[in-house]
C-alpha positions as CSV (number, residue, x, y, z in Angstrom):
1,X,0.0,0.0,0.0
2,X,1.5,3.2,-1.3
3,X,1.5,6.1,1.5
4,X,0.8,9.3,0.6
5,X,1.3,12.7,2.8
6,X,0.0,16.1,2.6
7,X,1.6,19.0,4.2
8,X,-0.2,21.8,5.0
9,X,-4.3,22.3,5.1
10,X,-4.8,25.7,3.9
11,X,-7.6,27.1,1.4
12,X,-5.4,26.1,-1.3
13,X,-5.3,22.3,-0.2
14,X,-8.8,21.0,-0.7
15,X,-8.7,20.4,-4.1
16,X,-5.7,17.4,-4.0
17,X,-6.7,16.0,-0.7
18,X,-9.8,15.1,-2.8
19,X,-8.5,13.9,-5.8
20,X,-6.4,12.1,-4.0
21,X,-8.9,10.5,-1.4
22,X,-11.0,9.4,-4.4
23,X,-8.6,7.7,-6.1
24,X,-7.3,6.1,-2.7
25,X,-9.9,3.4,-3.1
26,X,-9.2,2.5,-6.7
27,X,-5.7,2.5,-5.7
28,X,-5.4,1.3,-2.3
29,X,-3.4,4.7,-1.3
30,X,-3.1,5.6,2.1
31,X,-3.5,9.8,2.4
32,X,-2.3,11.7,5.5
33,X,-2.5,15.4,6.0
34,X,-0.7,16.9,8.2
35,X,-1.2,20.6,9.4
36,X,-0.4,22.6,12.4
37,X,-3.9,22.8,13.3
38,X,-5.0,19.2,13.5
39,X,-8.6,20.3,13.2
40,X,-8.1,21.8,9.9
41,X,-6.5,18.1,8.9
42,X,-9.6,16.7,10.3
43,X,-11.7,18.9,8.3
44,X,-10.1,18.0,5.1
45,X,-10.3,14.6,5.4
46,X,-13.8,14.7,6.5
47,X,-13.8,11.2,7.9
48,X,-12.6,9.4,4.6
49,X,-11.7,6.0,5.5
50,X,-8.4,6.5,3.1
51,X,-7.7,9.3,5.1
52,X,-5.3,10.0,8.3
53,X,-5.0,13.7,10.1
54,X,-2.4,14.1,12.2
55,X,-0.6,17.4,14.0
56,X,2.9,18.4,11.8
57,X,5.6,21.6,12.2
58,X,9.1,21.6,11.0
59,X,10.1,22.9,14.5
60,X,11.2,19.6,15.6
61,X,13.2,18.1,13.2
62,X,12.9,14.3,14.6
63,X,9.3,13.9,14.5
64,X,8.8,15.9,10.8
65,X,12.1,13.0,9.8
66,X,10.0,10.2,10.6
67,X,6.5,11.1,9.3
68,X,8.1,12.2,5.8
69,X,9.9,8.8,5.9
70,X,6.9,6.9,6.3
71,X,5.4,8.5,3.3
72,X,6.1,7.0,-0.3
73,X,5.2,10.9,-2.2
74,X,5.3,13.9,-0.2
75,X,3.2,17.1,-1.3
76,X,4.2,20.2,0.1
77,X,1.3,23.2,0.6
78,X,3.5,25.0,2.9
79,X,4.8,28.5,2.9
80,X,7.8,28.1,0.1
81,X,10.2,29.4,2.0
82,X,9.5,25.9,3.7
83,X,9.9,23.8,0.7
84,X,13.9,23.5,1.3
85,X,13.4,22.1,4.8
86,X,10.7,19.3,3.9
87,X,13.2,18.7,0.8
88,X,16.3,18.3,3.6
89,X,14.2,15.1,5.0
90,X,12.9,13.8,1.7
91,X,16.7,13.5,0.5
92,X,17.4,11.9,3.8
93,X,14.5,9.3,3.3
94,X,14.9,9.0,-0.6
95,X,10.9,9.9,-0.9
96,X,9.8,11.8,-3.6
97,X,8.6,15.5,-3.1
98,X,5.8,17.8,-4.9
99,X,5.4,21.6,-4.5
100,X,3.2,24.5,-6.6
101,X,6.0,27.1,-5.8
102,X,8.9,28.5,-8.1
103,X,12.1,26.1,-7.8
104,X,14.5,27.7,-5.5
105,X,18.2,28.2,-5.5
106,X,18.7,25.2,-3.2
107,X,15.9,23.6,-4.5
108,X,17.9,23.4,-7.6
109,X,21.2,22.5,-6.3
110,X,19.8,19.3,-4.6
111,X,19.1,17.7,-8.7
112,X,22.9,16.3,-8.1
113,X,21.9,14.1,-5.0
114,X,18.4,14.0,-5.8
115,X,19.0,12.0,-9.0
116,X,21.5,9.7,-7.6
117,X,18.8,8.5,-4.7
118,X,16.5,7.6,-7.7
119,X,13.5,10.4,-6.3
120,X,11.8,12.9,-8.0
121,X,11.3,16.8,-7.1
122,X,9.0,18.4,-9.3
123,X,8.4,22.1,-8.5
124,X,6.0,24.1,-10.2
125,X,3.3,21.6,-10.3
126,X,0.0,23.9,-9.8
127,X,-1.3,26.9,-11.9
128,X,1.3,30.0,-12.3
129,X,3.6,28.1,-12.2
130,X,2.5,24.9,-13.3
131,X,0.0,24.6,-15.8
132,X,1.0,28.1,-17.6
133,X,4.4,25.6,-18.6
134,X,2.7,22.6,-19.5
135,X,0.0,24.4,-21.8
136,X,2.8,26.4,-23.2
137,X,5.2,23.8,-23.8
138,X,2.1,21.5,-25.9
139,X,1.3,24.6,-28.4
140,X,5.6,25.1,-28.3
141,X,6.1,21.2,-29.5
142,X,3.2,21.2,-31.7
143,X,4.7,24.6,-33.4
144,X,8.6,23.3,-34.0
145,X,6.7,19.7,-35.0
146,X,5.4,21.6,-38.0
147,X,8.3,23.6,-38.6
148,X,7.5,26.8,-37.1
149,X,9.5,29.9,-35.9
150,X,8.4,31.6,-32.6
151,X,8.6,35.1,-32.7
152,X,6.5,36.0,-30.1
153,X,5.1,34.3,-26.8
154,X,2.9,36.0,-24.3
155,X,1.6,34.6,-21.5
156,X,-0.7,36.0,-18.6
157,X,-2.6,34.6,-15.6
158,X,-4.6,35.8,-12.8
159,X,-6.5,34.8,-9.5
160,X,-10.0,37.1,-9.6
161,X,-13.8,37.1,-8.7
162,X,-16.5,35.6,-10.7
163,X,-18.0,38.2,-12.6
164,X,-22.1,37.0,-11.0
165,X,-19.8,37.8,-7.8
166,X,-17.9,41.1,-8.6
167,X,-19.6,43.8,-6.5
168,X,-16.9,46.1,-5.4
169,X,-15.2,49.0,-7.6
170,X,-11.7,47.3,-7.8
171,X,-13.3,44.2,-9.3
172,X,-11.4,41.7,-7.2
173,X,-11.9,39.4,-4.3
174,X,-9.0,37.4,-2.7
175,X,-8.5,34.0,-3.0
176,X,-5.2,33.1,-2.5
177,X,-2.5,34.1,0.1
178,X,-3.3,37.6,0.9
179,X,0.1,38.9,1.5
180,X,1.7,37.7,-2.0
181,X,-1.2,39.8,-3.1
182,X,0.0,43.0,-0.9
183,X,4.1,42.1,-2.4
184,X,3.1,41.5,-5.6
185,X,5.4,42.8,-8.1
186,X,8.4,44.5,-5.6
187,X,11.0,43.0,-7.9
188,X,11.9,44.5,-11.2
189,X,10.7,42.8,-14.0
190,X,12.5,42.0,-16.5
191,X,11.2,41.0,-20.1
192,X,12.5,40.9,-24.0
193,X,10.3,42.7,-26.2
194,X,11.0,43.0,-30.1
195,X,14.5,42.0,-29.2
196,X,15.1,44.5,-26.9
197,X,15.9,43.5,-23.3
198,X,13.5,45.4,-20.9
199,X,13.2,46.2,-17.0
200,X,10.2,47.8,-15.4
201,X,11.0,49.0,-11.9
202,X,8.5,48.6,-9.1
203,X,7.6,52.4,-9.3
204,X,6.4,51.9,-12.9
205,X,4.9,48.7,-13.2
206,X,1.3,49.3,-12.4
207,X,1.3,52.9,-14.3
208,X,2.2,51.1,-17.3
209,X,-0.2,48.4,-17.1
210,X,-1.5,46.8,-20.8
211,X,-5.1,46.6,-21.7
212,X,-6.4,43.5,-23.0
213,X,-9.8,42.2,-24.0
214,X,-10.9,38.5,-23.2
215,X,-13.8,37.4,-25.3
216,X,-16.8,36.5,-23.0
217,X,-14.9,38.5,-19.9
218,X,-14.7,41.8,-21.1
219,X,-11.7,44.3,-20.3
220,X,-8.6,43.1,-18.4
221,X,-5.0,44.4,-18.3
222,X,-1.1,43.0,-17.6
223,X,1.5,43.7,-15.9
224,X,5.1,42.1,-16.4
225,X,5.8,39.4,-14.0
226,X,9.2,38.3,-12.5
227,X,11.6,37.4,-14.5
228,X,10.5,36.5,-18.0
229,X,14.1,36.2,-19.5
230,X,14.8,33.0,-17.8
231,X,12.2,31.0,-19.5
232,X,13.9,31.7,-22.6
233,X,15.7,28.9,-21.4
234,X,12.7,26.8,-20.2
235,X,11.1,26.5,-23.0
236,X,13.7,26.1,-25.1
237,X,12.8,29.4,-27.5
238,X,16.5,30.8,-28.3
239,X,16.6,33.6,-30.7
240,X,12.6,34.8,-29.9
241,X,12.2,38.4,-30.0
242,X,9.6,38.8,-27.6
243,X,8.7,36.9,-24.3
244,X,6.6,38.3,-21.3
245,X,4.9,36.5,-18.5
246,X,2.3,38.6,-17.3
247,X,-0.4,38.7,-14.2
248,X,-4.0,39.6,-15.0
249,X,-6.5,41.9,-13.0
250,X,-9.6,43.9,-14.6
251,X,-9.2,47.0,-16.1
252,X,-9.1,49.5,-13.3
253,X,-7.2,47.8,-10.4
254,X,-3.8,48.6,-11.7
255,X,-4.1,52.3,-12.0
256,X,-5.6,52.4,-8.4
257,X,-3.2,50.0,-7.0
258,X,0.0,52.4,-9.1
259,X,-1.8,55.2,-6.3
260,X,-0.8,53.2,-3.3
261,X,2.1,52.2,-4.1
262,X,2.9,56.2,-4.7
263,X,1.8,56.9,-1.1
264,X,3.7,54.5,-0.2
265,X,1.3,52.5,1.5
266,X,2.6,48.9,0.2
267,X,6.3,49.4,1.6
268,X,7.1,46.4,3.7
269,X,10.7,47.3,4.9
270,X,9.8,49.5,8.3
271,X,7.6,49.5,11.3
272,X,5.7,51.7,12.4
273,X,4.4,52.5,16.1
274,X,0.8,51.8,15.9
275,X,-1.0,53.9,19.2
276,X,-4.4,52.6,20.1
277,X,-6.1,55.6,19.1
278,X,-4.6,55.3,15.7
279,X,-7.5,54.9,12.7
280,X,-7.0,53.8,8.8
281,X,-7.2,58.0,8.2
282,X,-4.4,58.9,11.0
283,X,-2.2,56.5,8.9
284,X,-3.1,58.0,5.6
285,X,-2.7,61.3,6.8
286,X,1.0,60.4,7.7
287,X,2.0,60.1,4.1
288,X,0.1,63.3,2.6
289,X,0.7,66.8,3.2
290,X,-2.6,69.0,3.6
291,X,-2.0,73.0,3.2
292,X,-3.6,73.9,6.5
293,X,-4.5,71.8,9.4
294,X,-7.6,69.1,9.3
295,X,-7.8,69.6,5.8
296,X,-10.5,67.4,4.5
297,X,-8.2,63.9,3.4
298,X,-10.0,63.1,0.5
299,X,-9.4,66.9,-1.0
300,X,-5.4,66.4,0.2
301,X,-5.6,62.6,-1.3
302,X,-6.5,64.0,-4.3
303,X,-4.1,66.7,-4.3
304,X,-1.7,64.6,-3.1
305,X,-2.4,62.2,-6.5
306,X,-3.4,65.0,-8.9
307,X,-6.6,64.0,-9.2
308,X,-10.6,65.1,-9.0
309,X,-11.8,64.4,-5.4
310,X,-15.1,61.8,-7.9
311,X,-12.0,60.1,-9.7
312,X,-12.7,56.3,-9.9
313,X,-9.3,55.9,-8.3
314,X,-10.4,57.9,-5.5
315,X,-13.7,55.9,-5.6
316,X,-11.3,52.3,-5.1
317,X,-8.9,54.2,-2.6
318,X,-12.4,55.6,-0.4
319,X,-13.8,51.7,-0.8
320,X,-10.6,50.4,0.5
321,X,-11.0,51.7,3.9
322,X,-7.9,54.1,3.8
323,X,-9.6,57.1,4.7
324,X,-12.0,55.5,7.5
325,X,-12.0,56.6,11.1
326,X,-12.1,53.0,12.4
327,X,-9.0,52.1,14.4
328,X,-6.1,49.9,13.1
329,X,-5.9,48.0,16.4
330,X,-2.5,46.6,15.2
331,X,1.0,47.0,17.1
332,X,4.3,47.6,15.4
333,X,3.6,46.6,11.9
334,X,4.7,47.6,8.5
335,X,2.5,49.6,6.2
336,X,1.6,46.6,3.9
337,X,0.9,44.7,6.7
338,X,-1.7,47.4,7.7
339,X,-2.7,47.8,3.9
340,X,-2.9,43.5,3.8
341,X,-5.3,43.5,6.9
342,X,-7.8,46.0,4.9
343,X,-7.5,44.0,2.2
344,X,-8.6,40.7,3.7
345,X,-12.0,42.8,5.4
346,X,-12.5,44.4,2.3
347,X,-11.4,42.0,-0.6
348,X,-12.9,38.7,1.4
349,X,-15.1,36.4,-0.5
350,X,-18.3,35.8,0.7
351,X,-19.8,32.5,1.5
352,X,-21.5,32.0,-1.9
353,X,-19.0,34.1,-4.0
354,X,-17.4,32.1,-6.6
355,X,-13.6,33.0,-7.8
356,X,-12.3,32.9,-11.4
357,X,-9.1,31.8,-12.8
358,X,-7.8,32.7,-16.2
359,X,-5.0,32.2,-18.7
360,X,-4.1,33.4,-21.6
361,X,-1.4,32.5,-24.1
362,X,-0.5,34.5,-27.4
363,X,1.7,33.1,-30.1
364,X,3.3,34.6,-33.1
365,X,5.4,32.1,-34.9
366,X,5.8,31.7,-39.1
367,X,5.6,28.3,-41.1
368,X,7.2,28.3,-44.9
369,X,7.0,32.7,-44.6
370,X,3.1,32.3,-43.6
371,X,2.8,34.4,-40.2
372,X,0.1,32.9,-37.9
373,X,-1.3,34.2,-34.3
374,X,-2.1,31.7,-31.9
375,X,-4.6,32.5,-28.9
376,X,-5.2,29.6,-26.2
377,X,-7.4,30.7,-23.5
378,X,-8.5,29.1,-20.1
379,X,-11.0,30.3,-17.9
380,X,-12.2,28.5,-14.9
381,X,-14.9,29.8,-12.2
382,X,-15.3,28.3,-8.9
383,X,-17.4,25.9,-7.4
384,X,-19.4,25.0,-4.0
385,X,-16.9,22.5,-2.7
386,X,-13.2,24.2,-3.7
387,X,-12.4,27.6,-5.2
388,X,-10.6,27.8,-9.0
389,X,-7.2,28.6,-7.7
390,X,-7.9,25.6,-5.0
391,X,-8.2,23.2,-8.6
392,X,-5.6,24.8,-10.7
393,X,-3.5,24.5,-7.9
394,X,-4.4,21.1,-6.7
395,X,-5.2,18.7,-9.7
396,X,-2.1,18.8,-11.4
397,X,0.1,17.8,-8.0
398,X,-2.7,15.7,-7.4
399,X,-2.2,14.0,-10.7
400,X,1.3,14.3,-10.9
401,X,1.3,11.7,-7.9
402,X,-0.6,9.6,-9.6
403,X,2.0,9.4,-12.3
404,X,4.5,8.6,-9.7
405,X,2.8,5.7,-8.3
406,X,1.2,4.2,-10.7
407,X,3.4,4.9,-14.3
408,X,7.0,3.7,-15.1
409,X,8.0,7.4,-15.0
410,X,11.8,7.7,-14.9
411,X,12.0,11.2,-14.0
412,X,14.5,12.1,-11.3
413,X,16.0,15.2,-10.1
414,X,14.6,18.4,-9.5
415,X,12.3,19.7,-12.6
416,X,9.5,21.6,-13.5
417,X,6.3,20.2,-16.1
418,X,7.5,21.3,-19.2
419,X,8.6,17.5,-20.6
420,X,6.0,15.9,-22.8
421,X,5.8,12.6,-20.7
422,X,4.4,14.9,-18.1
423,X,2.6,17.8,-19.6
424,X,0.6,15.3,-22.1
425,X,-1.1,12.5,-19.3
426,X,-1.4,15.8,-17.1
427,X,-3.7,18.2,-19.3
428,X,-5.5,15.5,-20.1
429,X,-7.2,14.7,-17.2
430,X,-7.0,18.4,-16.4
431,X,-9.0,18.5,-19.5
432,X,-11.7,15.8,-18.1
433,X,-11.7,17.5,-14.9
434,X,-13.0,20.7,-16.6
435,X,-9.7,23.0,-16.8
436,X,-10.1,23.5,-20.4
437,X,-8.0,25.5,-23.0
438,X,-9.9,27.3,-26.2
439,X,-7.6,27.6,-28.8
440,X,-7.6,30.2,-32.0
441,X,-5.1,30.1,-35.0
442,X,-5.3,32.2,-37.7
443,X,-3.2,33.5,-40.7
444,X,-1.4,37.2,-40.2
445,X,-1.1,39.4,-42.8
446,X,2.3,40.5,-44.1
């Protein structure tokens, strides 16, 4: 009987603790999750007889050795600046390890020892990253398979509400970790576009947001994500001339969210003294300068932005709580962490709200001097039992296990899902589990 754990029972778990519960029966698979909380464990499992909940924490070392060596697969949900430690005891044990999260540095220095012990790491296993590679790398193959020259590859993804569900002004609800939201886009990112190398500071990222409309969905826009450059590499496109890996958010959020990030409300590298008297407005007030004293904030916010005191940015900034009288009732905390709990009042999803995930892709390649454009979209709302991000997230570590245990793999090292053997099985039942992709091709004129 093949042994299966689980670490971590967070809002992003649900989704592969039940694939992999239901196919525990076919496969006689034994599933433990393990959380801090042993409640929340309990709660995932929900009494499945293929299911075991037990207490876990990396704090002491011992204990976290033995339950990870008693495993066959291990599937990390933790924070990813844990993934290193469970990786530590999976070497130890030889058992093979899953994450969704971006490969780290020592992540990737452990493919040496990794591959000699016969186990398998795969990183990257859930949405972005994860399925953005393997749906990538399919259209990539099928393109070189017929000849073609990639020019161009675009590719953009984003976590958002349900449009039956969007009833605020910034048009998005949170459904993943809250403070990656708060962080997002800090780093520079870097990008090649027309076969000029390009970085886009922090400063600049949301002010220069794209638009873009989604047929069916209605009007979105990007912003440059990470490091694009390095999956020049990845995906195995030397001499394209453009390559950007964007995130996606309606059209709207990005020029209100380029306005706190001028305040300088998003800053996470000092403290400040929160009194308990101190409200949302106190705070603002701190980072605007009114020309006499009391000035109304939302005439000095505006000022402040150079904008009209009924601008929609205003509007979103007003919504957010920023300007309320209601008191922060918070310690010595950075600004985005004061920012991140407004956020999660603000932005939470309501019991019967329903999330939305989509992807995009955009191809420009050329076959015998013919220039085509290739558009492959996926969009995915939520459900009663587990969110969209919860799916895109789960399934394909879900179903990646399932090629460990029960397929003649021969994959070892540390990698991420961009090799046919895995990307193939992997959409497919993606595919039959509803994450579907709409493709369009069509001829471009010279």
């Amino acid at each position: 009987m093949k042994k299966i754990l689980i670490l971590g029972a967070g809002r992003s778990s649900s989704a592969v603790i039940d694939y992999l519960l239901f196919n525990s029966n076919q496969y006689g698979w034994k599933v433990t999750v393990a959380d801090i909380d042993i409640t929340h464990s309990k709660d995932r499992i929900s009494n499945h007889s293929n299911g075991i909940a037990i207490s876990f924490t990396l704090d002491n070392e011992e204990t976290a050795g033995f339950i990870i060596g008693e495993h066959d697969v291990v599937v990390s949900m933790l924070p990813p600046h844990l993934h290193d430690r469970v990786a530590a005891h999976c070497l130890t044990h030889s058992k093979h390890l899953l994450t969704a999260s971006y490969v780290s540095k020592k992540m990737h220095e452990l493919n040496d020892e990794a591959s000699k012990k016969g186990i398998l790491f795969m990183c990257e296993m859930g949405l972005d990253p994860g399925i953005d590679h393997m749906s990538a790398m399919q259209i990539i193959d099928k393109i070189k398979l017929k000849g073609g020259i990639i020019s161009s590859f675009k590719s953009s993804c984003g976590g958002l509400v349900a449009p039956a569900c969007d009833d605020n002004p910034w048009h998005y609800k949170i459904s993943w970790n809250p403070r990656n939201v708060v962080l997002a886009g800090q780093a520079t990112a870097q990008y090649l576009d027309q076969g000029i190398k390009k970085f886009k500071p922090y400063h600049r990222l949301f002010a220069e947001a794209e638009p873009i409309k989604i047929k069916g969905y209605g009007n979105f826009e990007l912003y440059p994500n990470r490091d694009s450059l390095s999956y020049i590499d990845t995906y195995k496109l030397i001499g394209i001339e453009t390559i950007i890996r964007a995130t996606l958010r309606k059209d709207g959020y990005c020029s209100a969210w380029n306005a706190l990030v001028h305040l300088g409300l998003t800053d996470d590298s000092y403290t400040i003294e929160v009194s308990d008297k101190m409200t949302y407005r106190d705070w603002l007030y701190g980072y605007l300068f009114p020309k006499k004293k009391n000035e109304d904030v939302i005439k000095t916010l505006s000022r402040t932005l150079n904008l009209k005191k009924n601008h929609k940015i205003i509007e979103r900034l007003n919504w957010l709580g920023i300007t309320a009288r209601k008191k922060i009732g918070m310690k010595t905390v950075t600004p985005a962490q004061i920012l991140q709990a407004l956020m999660e009042e603000k932005w939470v999803m309501k019991k019967n709200d329903r999330d939305m995930v989509v992807m995009l892709h955009e191809f420009r390649y050329e076959i015998d001097k013919k220039k085509y454009s290739h558009t492959s979209t996926m969009v995915l709302e939520g459900e009663k039992d587990h969110t969209a991000m919860a799916k895109t997230v789960g399934l394909p570590l879900g179903i990646m296990v399932k090629l460990i245990l029960t397929t003649d793999l021969k994959l070892k090292g540390v990698h991420i899902p961009v090799m046919k053997q895995v990307y193939e099985p992997v959409l497919k039942e993606l595919k039959e589990l509803g994450v579907i992709f709409n493709d369009t091709v069509y001829k471009v004129k010279n």
